[in-house]
N, C-alpha and C positions, 0 to 999 in steps of 0.2 A: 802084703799090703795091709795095711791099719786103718786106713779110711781113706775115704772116695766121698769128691763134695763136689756138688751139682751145682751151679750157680744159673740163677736165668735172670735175664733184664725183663722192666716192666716195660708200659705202653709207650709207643715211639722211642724207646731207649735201643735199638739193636746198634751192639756193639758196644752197651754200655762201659766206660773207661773203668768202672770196679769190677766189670768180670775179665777184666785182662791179667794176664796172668804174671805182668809186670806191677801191677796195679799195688798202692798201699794194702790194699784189704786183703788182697790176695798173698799179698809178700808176708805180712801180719798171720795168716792163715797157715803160711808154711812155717813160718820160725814157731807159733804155737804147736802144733802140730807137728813137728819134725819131717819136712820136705820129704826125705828117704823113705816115707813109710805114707805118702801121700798123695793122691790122683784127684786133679783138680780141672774138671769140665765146665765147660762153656755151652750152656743148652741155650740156642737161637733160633727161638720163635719167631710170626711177622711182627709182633708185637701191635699189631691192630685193636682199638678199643670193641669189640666185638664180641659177643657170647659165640660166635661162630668163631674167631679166627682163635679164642683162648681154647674151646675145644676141642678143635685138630692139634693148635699144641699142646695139649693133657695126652692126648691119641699118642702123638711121638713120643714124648715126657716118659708115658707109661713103658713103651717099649722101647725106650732107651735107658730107665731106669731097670727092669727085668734084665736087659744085657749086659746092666754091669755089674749087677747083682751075680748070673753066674760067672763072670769073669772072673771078680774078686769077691767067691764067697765066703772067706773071712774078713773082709773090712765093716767095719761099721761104717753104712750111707748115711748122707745129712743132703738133704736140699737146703739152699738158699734161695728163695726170689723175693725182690724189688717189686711191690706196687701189685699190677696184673701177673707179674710174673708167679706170688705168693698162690695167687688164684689159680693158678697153672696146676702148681705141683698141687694143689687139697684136689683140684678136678683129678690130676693123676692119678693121684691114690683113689678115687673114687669110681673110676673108668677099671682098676685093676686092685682088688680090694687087698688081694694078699700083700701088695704094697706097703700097707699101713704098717702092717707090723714090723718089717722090716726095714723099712727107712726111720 
């Protein structure tokens, strides 16, 4: 695997139509990227406007980011997120520092 990309929706957006994996951005994302060598997640938070509800999703974020780190640890990680979701992944990497460098 060559890369693994995280995608999260922002506030009241769950289930946003760009992190579908039929989605323009998404389909855009594999033709750049070469599908075959590409894992492309859907990270879904409550997406609640909250300093509390964004950081139990940072809490998840982080430990689902860690798991697919050793899953695929030759891929280069990228998160995406939309709005709060942005806010997610900096708390992520914040909550679990070795993060940073690695994503």
């Amino acid at each position: 695997m060559d890369y693994c990309v995280t995608l999260i929706h922002g506030t009241f957006a769950r289930r946003a139509r760009w992190t579908r994996d039929d989605s323009t951005f998404c389909e855009s994302l594999k033709a750049q990227l070469k599908a075959s060598s590409l894992v492309l997640s859907q990270f879904d938070w409550s997406g609640w406007n909250s300093p509390g509800a964004r950081g139990r999703a940072a809490q998840r974020l982080a430990t689902e980011l860690e798991s697919t780190l050793v899953r695929y640890p030759g891929a280069r990680q990228f998160v995406i997120g939309h709005s709060h979701g942005g806010a997610v992944a900096l708390k992520a990497v914040t909550v679990e520092p070795g993060l940073r460098k690695r994503i």
